[in-house]
Biopython code that builds the backbone (N, CA, C, O; Angstrom):
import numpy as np
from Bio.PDB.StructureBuilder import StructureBuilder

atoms = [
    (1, "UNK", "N", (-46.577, 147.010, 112.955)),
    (1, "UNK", "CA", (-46.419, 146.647, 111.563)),
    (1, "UNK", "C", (-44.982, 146.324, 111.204)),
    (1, "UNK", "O", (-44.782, 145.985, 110.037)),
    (2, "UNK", "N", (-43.892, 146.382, 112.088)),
    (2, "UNK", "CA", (-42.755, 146.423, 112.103)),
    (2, "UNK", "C", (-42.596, 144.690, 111.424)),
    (2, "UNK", "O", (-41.687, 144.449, 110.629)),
    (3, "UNK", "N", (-43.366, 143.838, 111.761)),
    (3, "UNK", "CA", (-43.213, 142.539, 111.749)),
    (3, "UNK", "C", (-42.819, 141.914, 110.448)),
    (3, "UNK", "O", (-42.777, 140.692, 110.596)),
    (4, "UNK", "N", (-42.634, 142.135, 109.712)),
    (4, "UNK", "CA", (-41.971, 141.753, 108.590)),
    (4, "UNK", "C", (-43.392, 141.143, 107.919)),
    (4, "UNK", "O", (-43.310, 139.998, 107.473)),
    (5, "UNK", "N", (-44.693, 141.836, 107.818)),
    (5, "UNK", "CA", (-45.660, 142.040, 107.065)),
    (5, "UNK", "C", (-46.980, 142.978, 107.102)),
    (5, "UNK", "O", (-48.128, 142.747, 107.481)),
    (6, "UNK", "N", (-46.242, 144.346, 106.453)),
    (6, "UNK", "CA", (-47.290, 145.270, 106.474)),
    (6, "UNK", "C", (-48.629, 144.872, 105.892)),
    (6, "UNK", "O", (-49.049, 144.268, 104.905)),
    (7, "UNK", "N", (-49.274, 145.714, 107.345)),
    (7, "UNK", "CA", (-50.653, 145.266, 106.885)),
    (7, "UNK", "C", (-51.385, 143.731, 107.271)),
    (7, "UNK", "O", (-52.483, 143.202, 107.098)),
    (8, "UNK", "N", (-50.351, 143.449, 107.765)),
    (8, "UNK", "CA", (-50.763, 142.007, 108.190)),
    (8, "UNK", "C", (-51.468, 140.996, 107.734)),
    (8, "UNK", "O", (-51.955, 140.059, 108.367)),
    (9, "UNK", "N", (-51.521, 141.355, 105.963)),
    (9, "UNK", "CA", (-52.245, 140.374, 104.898)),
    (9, "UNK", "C", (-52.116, 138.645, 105.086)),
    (9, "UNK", "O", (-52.879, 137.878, 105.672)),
    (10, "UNK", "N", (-50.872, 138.376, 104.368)),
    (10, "UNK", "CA", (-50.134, 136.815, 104.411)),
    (10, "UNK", "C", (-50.496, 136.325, 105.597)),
    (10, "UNK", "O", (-49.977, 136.790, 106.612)),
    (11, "UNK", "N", (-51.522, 135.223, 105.680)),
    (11, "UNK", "CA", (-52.041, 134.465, 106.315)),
    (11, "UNK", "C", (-51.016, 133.015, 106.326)),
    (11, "UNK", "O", (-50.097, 132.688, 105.575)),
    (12, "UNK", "N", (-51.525, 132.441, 107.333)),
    (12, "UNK", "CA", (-51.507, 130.838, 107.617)),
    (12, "UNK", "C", (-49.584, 130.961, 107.336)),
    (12, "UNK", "O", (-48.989, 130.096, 106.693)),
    (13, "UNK", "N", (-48.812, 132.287, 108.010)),
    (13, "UNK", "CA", (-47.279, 132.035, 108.300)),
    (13, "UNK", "C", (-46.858, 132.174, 107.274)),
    (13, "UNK", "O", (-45.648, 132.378, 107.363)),
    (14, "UNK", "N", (-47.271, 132.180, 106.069)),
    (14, "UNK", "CA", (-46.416, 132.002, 104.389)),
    (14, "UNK", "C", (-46.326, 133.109, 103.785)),
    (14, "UNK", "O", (-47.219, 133.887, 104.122)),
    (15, "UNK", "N", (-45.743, 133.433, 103.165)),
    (15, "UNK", "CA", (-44.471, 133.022, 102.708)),
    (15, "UNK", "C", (-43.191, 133.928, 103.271)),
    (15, "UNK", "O", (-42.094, 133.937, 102.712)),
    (16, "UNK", "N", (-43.523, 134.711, 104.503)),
    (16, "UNK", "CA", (-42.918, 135.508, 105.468)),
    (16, "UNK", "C", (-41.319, 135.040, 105.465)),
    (16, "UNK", "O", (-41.064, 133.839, 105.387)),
    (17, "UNK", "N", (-40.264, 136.014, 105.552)),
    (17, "UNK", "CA", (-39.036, 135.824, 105.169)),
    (17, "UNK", "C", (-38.607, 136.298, 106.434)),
    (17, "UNK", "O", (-37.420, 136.105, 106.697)),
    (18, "UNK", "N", (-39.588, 137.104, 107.611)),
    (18, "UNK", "CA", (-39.199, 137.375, 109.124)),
    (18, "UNK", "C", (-38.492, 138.773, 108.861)),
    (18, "UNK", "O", (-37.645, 138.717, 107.969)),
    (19, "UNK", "N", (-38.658, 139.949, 109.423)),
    (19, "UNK", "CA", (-37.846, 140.426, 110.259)),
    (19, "UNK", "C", (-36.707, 140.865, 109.206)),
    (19, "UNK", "O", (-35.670, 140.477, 109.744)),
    (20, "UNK", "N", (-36.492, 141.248, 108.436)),
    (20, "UNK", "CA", (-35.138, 141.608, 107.593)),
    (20, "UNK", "C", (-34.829, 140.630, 106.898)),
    (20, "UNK", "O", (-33.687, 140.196, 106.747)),
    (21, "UNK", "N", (-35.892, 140.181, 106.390)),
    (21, "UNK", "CA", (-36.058, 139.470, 104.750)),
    (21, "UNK", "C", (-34.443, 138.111, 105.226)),
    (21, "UNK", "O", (-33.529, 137.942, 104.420)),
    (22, "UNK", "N", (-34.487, 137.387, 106.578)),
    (22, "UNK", "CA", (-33.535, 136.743, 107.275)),
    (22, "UNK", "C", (-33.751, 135.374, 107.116)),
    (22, "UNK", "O", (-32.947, 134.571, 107.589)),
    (23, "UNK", "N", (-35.273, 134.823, 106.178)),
    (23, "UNK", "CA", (-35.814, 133.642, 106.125)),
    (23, "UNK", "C", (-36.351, 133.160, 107.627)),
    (23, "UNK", "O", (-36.609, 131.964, 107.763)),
    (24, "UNK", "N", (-36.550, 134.192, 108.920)),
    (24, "UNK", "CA", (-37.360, 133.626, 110.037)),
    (24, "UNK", "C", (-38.859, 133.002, 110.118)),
    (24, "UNK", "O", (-39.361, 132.232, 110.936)),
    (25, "UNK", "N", (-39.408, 133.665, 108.887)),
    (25, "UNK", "CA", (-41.253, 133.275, 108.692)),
    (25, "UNK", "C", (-41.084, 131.695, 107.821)),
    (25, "UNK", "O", (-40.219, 131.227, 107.081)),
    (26, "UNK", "N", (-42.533, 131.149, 108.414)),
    (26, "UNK", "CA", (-42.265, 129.742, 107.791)),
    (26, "UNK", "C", (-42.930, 129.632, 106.559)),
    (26, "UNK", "O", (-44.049, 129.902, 106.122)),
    (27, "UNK", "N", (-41.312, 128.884, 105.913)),
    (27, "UNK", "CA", (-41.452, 128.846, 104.595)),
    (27, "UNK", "C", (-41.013, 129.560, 103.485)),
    (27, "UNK", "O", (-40.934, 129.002, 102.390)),
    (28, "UNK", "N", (-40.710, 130.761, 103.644)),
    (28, "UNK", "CA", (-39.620, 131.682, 103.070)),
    (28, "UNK", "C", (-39.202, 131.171, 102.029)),
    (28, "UNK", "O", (-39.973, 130.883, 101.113)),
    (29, "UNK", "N", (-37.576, 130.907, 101.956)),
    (29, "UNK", "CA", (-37.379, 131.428, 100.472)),
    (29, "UNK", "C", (-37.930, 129.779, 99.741)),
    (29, "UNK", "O", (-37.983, 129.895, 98.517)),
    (30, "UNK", "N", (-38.250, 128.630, 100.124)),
    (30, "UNK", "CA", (-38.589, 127.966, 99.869)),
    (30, "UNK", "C", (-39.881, 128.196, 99.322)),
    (30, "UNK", "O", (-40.164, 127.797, 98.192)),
    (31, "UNK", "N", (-40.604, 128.751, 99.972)),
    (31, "UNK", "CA", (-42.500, 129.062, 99.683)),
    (31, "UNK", "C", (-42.043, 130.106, 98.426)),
    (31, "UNK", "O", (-42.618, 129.807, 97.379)),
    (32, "UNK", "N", (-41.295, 131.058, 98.330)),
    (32, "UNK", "CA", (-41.303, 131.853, 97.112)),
    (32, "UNK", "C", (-40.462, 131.024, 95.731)),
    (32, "UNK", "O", (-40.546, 131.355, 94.548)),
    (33, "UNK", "N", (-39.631, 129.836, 96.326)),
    (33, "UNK", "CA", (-39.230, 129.145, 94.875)),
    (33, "UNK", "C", (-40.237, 128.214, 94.537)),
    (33, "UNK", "O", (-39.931, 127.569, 93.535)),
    (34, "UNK", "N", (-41.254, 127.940, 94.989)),
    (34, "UNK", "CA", (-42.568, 127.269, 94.516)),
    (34, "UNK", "C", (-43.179, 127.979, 93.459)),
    (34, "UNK", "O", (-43.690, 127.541, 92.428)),
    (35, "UNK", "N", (-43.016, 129.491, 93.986)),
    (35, "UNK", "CA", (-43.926, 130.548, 92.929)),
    (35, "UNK", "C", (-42.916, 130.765, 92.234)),
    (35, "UNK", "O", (-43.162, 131.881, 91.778)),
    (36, "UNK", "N", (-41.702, 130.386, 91.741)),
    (36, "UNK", "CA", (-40.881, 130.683, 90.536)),
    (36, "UNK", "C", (-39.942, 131.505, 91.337)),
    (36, "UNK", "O", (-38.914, 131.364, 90.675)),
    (37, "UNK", "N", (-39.630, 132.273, 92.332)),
    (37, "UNK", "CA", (-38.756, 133.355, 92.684)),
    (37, "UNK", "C", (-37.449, 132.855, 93.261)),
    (37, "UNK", "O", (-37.691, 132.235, 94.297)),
    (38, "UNK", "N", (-35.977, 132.895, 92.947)),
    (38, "UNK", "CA", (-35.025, 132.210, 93.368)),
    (38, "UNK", "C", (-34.971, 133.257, 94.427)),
    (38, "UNK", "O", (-34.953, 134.367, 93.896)),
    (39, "UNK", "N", (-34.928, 133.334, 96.112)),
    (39, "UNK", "CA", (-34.663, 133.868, 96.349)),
    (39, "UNK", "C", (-33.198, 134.251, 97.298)),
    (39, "UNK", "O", (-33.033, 135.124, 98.151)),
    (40, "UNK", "N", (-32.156, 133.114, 96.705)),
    (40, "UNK", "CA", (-30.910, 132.967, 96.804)),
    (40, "UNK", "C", (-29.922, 134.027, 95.711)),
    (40, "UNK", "O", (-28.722, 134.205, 95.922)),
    (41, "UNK", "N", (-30.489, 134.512, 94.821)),
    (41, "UNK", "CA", (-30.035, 134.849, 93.304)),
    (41, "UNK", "C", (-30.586, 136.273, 93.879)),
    (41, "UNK", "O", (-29.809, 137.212, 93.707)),
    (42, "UNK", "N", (-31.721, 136.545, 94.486)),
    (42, "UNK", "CA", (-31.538, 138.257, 94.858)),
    (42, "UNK", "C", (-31.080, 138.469, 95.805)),
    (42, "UNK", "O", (-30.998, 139.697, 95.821)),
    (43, "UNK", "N", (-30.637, 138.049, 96.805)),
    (43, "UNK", "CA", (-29.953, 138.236, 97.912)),
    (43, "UNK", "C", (-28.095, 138.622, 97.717)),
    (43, "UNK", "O", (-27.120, 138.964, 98.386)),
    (44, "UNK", "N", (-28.429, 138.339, 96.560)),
    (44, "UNK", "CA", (-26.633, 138.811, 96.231)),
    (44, "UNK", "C", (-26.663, 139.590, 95.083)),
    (44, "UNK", "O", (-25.861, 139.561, 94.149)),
    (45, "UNK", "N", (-28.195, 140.681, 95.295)),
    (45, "UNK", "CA", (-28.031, 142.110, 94.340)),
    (45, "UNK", "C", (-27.418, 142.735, 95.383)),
    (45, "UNK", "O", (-26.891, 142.342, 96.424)),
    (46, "UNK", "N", (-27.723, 144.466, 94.555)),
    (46, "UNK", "CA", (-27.030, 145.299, 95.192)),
    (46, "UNK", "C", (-28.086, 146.026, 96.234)),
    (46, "UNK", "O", (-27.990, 146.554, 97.341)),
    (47, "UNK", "N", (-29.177, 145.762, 95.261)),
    (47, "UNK", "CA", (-30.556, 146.046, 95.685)),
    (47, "UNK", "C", (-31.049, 144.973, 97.357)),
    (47, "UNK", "O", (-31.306, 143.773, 97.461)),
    (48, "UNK", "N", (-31.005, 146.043, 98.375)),
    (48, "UNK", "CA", (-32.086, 144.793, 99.650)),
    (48, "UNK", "C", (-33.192, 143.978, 99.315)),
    (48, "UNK", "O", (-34.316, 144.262, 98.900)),
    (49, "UNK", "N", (-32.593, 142.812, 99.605)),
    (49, "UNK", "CA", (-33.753, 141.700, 99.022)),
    (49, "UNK", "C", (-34.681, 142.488, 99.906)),
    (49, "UNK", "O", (-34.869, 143.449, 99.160)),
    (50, "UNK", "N", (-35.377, 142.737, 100.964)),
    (50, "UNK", "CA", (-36.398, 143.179, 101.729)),
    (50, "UNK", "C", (-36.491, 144.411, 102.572)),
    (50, "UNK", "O", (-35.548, 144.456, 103.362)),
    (51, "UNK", "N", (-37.349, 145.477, 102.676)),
    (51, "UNK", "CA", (-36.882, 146.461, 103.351)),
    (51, "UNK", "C", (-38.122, 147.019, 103.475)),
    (51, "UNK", "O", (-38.845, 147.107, 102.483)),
    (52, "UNK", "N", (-38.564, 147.504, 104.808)),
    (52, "UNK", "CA", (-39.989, 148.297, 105.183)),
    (52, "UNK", "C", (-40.022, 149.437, 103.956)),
    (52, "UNK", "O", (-39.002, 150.093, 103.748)),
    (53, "UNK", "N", (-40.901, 149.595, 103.366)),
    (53, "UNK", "CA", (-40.780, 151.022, 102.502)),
    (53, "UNK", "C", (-42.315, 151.730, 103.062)),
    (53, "UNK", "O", (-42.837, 151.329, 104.102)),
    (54, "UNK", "N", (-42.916, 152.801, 102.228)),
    (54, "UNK", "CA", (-44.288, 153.647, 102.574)),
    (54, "UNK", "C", (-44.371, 154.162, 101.557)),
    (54, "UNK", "O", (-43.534, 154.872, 100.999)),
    (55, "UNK", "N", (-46.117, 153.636, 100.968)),
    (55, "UNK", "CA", (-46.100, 153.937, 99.558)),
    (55, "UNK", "C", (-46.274, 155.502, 100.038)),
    (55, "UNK", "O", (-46.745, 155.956, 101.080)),
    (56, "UNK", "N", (-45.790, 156.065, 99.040)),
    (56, "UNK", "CA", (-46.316, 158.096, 98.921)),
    (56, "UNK", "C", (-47.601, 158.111, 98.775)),
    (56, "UNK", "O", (-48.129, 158.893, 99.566)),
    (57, "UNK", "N", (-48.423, 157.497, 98.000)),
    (57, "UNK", "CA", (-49.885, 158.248, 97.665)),
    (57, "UNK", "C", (-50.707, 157.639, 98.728)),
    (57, "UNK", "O", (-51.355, 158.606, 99.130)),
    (58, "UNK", "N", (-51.090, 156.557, 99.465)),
    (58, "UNK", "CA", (-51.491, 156.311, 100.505)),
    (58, "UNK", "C", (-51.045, 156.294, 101.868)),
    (58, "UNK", "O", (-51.723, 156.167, 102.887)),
    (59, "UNK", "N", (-49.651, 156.458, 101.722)),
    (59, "UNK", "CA", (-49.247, 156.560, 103.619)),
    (59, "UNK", "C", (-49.377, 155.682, 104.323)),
    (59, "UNK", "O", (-49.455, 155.779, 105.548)),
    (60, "UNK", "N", (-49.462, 153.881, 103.192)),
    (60, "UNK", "CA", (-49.503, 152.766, 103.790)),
    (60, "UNK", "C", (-47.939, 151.896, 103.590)),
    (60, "UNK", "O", (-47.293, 152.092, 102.561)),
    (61, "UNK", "N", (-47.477, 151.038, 104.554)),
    (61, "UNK", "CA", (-46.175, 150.394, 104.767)),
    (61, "UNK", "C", (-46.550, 149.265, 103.386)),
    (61, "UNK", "O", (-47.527, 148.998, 102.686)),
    (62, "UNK", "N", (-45.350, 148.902, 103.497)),
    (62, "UNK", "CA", (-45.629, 148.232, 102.174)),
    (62, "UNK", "C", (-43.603, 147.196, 101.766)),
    (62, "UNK", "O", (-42.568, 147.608, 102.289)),
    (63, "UNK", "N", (-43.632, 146.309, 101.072)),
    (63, "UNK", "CA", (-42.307, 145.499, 101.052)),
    (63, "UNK", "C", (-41.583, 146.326, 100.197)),
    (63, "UNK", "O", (-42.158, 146.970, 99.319)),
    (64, "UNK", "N", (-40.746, 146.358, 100.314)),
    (64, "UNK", "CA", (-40.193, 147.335, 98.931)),
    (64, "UNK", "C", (-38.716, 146.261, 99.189)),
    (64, "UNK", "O", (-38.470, 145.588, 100.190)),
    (65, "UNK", "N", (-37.872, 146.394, 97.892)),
    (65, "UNK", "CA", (-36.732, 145.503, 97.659)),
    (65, "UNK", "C", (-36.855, 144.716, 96.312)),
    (65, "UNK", "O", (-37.782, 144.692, 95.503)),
    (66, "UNK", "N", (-35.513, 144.012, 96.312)),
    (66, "UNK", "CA", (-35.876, 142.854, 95.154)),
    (66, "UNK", "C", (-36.803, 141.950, 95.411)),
    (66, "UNK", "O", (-37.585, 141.621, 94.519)),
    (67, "UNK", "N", (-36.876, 141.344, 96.800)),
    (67, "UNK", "CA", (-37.966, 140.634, 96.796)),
    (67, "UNK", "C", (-39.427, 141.048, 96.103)),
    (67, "UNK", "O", (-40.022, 140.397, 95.244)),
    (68, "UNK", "N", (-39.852, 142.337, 96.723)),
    (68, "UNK", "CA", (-40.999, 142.705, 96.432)),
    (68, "UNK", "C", (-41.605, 142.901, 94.973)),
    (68, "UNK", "O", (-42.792, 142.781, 94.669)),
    (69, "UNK", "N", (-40.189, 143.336, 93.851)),
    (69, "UNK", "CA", (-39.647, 143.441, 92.572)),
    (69, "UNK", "C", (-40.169, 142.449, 92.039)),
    (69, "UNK", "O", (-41.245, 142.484, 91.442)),
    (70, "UNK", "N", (-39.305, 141.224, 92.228)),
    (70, "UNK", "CA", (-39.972, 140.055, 91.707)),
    (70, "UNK", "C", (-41.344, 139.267, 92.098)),
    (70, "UNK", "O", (-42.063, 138.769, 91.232)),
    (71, "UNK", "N", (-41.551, 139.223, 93.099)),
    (71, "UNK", "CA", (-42.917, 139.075, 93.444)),
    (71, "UNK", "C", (-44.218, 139.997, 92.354)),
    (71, "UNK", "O", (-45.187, 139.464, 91.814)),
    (72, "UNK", "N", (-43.850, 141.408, 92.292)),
    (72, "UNK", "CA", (-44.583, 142.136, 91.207)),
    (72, "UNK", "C", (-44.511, 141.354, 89.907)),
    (72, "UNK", "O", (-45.464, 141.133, 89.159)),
    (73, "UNK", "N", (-43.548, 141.058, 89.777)),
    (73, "UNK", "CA", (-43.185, 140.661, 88.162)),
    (73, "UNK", "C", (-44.048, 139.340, 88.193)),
    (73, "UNK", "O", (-45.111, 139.202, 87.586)),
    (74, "UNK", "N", (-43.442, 138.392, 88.983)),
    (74, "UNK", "CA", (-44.340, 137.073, 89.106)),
    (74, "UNK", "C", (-45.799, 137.289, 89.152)),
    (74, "UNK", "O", (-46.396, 136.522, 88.397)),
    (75, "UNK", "N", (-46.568, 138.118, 89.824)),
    (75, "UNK", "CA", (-47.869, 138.367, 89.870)),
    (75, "UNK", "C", (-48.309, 138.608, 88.256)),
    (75, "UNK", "O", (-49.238, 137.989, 87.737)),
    (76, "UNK", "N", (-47.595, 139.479, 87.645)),
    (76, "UNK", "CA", (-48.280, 140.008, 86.549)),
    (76, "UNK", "C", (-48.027, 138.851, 85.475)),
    (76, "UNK", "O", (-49.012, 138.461, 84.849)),
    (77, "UNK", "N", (-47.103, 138.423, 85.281)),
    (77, "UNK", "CA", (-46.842, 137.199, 84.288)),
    (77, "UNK", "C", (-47.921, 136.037, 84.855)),
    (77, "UNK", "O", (-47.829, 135.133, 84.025)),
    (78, "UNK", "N", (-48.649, 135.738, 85.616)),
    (78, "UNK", "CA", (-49.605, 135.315, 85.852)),
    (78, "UNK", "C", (-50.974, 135.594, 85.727)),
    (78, "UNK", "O", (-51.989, 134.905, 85.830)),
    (79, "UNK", "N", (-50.735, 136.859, 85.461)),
    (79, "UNK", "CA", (-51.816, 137.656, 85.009)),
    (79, "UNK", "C", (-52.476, 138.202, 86.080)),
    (79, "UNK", "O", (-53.378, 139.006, 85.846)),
    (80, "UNK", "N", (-52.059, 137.774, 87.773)),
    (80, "UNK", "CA", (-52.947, 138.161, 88.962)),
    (80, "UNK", "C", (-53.338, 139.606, 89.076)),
    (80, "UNK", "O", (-54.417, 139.979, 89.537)),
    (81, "UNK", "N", (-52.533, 140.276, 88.693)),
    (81, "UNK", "CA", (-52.235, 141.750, 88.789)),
    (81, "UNK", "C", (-52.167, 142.436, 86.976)),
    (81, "UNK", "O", (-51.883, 141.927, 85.892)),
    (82, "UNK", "N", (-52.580, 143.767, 87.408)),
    (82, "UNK", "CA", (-52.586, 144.532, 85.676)),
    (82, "UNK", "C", (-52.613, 145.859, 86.195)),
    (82, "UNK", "O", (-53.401, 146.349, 87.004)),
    (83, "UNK", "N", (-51.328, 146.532, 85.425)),
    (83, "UNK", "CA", (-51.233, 147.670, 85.719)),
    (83, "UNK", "C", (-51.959, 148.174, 84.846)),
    (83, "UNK", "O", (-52.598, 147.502, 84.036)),
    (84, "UNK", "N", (-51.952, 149.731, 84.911)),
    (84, "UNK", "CA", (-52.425, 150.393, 84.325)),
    (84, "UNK", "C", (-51.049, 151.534, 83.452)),
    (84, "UNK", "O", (-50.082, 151.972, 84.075)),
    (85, "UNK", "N", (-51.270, 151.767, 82.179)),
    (85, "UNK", "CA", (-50.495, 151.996, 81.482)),
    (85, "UNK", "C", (-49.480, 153.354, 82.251)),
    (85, "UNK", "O", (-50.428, 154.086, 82.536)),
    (86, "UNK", "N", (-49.060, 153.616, 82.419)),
    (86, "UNK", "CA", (-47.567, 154.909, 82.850)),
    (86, "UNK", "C", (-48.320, 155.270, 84.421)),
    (86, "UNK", "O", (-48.633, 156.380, 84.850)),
    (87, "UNK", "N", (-48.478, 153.929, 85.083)),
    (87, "UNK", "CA", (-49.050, 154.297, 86.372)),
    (87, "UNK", "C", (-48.217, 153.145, 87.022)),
    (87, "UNK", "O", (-47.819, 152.176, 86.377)),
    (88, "UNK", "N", (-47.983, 153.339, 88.385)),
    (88, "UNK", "CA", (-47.673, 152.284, 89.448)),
    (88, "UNK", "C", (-48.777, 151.678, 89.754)),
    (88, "UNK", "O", (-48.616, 150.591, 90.307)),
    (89, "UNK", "N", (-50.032, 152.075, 89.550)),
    (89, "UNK", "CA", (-51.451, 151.353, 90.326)),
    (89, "UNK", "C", (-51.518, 150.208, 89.491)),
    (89, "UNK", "O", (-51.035, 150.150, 88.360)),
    (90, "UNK", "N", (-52.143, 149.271, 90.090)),
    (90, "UNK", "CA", (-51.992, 148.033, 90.111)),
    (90, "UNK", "C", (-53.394, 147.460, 90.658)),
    (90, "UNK", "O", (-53.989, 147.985, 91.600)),
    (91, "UNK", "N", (-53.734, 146.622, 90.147)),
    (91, "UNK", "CA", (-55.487, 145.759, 90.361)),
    (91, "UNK", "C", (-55.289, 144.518, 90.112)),
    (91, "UNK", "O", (-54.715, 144.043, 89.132)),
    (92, "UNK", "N", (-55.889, 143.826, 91.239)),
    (92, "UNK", "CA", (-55.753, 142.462, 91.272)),
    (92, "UNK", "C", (-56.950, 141.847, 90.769)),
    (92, "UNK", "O", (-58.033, 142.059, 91.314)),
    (93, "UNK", "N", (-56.828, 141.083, 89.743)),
    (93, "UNK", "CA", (-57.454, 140.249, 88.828)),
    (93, "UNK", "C", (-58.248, 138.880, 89.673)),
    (93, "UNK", "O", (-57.792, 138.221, 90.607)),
    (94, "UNK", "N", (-59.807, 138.712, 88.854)),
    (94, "UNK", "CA", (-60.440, 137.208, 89.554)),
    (94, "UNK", "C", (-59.514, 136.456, 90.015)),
    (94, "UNK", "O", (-59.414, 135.969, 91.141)),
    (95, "UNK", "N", (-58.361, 136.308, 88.504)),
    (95, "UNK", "CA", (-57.548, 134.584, 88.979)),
    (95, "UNK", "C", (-56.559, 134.892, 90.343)),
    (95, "UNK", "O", (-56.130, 134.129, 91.209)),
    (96, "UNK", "N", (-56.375, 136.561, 90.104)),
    (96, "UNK", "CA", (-55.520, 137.018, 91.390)),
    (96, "UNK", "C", (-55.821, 136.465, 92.746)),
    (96, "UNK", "O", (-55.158, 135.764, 93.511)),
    (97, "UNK", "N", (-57.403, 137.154, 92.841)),
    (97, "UNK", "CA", (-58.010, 136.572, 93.911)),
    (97, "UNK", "C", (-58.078, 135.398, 94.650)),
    (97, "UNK", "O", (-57.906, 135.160, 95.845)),
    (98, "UNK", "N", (-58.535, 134.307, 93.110)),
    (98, "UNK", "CA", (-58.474, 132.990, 94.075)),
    (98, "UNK", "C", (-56.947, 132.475, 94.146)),
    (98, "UNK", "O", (-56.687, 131.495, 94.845)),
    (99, "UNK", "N", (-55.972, 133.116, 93.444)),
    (99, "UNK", "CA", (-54.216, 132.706, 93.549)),
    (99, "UNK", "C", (-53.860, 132.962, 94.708)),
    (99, "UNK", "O", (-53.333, 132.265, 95.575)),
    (100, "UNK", "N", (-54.262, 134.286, 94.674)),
    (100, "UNK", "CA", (-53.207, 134.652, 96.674)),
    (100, "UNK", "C", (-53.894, 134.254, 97.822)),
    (100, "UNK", "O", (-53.271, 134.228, 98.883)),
    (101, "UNK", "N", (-55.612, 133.794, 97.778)),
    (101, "UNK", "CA", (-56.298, 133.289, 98.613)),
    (101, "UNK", "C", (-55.713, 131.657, 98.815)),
    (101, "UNK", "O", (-55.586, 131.077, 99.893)),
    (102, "UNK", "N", (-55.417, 131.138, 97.508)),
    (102, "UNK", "CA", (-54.905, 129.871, 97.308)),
    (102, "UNK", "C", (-53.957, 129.782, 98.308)),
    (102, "UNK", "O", (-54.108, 129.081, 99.308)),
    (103, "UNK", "N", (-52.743, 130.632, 98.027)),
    (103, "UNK", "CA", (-51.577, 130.387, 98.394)),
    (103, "UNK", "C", (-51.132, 131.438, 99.524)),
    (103, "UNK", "O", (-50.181, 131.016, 100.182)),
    (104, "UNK", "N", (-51.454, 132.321, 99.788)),
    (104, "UNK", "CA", (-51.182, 132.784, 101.120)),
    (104, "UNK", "C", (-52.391, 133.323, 102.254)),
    (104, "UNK", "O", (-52.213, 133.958, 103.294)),
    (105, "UNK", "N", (-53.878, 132.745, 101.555)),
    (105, "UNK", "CA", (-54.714, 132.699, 102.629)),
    (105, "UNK", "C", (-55.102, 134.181, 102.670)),
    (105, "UNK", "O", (-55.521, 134.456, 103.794)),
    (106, "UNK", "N", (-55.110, 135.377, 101.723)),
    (106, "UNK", "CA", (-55.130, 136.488, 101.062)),
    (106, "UNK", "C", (-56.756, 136.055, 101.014)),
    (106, "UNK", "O", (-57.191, 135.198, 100.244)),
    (107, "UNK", "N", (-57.637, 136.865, 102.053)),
    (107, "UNK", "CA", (-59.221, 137.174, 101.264)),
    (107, "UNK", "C", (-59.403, 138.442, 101.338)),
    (107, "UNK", "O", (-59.430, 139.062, 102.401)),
    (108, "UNK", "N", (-59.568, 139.026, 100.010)),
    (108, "UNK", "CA", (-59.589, 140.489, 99.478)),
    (108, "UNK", "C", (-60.802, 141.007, 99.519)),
    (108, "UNK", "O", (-61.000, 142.221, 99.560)),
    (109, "UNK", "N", (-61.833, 140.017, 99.511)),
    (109, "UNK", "CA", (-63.325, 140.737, 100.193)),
    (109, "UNK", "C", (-63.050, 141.109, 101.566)),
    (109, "UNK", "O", (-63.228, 142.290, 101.864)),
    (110, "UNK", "N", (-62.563, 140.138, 102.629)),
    (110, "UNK", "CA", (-62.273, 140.785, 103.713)),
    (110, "UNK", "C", (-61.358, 141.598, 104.159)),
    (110, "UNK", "O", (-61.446, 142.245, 105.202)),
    (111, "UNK", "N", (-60.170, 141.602, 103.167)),
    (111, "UNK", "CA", (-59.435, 143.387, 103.598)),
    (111, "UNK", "C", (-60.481, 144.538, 102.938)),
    (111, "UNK", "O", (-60.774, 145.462, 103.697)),
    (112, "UNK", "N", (-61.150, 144.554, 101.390)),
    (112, "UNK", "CA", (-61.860, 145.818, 101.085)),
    (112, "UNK", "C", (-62.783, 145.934, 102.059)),
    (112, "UNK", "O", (-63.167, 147.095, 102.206)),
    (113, "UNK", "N", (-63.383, 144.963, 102.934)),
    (113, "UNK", "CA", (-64.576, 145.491, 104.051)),
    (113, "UNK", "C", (-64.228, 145.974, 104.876)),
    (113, "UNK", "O", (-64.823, 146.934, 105.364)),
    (114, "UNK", "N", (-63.032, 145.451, 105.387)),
    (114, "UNK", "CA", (-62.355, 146.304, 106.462)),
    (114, "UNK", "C", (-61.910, 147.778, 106.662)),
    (114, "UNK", "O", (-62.132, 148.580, 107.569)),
    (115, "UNK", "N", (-61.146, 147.870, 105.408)),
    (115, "UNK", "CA", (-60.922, 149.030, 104.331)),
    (115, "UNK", "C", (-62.039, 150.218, 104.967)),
    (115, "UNK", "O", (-62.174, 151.304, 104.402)),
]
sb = StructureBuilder()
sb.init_structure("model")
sb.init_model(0)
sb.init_chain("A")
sb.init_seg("    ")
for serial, (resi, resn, name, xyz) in enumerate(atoms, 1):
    if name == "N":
        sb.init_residue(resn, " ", resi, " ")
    sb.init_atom(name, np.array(xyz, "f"), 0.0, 1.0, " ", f" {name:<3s}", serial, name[0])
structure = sb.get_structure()
C-alpha cells in the first residue's frame, strides 16, 4: 500500500502524484487542476502536500496532507461528499458516485462488495 494510493482505489493511473506526492503518477498535478486544485500553491504550505496517514477509527491508510485537504473541500463544494454535522464521517453522494467513477474510474459498488 506504500504506493502512493491506499487502498488501491484511483483507477486508469489518475490522478496519482507517485510516491511522495513528487508528480510520478500520470497526470498529477495537472489531473487535479482540471478538478479546480492548484497543486503548485500547496506545495509551498507548511503543511505536506502528501503524506501516508491511518485513519484511527478504522486502521485503514489513507492521503492525509494539503493535497488530501483540498481534495475534501473540492468534493464537498460539489456536493460529492456530506459530512455529517461535528463528525469527520463523510458519505459519498449519487452525483459522488457517478463523479469519481467519471473521473478516476472509482466503482463504489465494487469496493462495498469487496468490503
Amino acid at each position: 500500500m506504500g504506493d502512493g494510493d491506499p487502498g488501491g482505489v484511483v483507477g486508469g493511473g489518475r490522478p496519482g502524484l507517485g510516491p511522495g506526492g513528487n508528480g510520478g503518477g500520470g497526470g498529477g498535478a495537472e489531473e487535479f487542476g482540471r478538478f479546480g486544485i492548484d497543486v503548485g500553491r500547496l506545495e509551498h504550505r507548511t503543511r505536506p502536500l502528501l503524506r501516508p496517514g491511518m485513519d484511527w477509527s478504522e486502521r485503514r491508510d489513507h492521503h492525509a496532507g494539503s493535497l488530501g485537504a483540498a481534495l475534501t473541500s473540492a468534493l464537498a463544494e460539489r456536493r460529492w461528499i456530506v459530512t455529517r454535522e461535528a463528525s469527520r464521517i463523510v458519505t459519498v453522494t449519487r452525483a459522488g458516485e457517478a463523479g469519481l467513477h467519471d473521473w478516476l474510474g472509482i466503482d463504489l459498488a465494487r469496493l462495498r462488495a469487496a468490503a
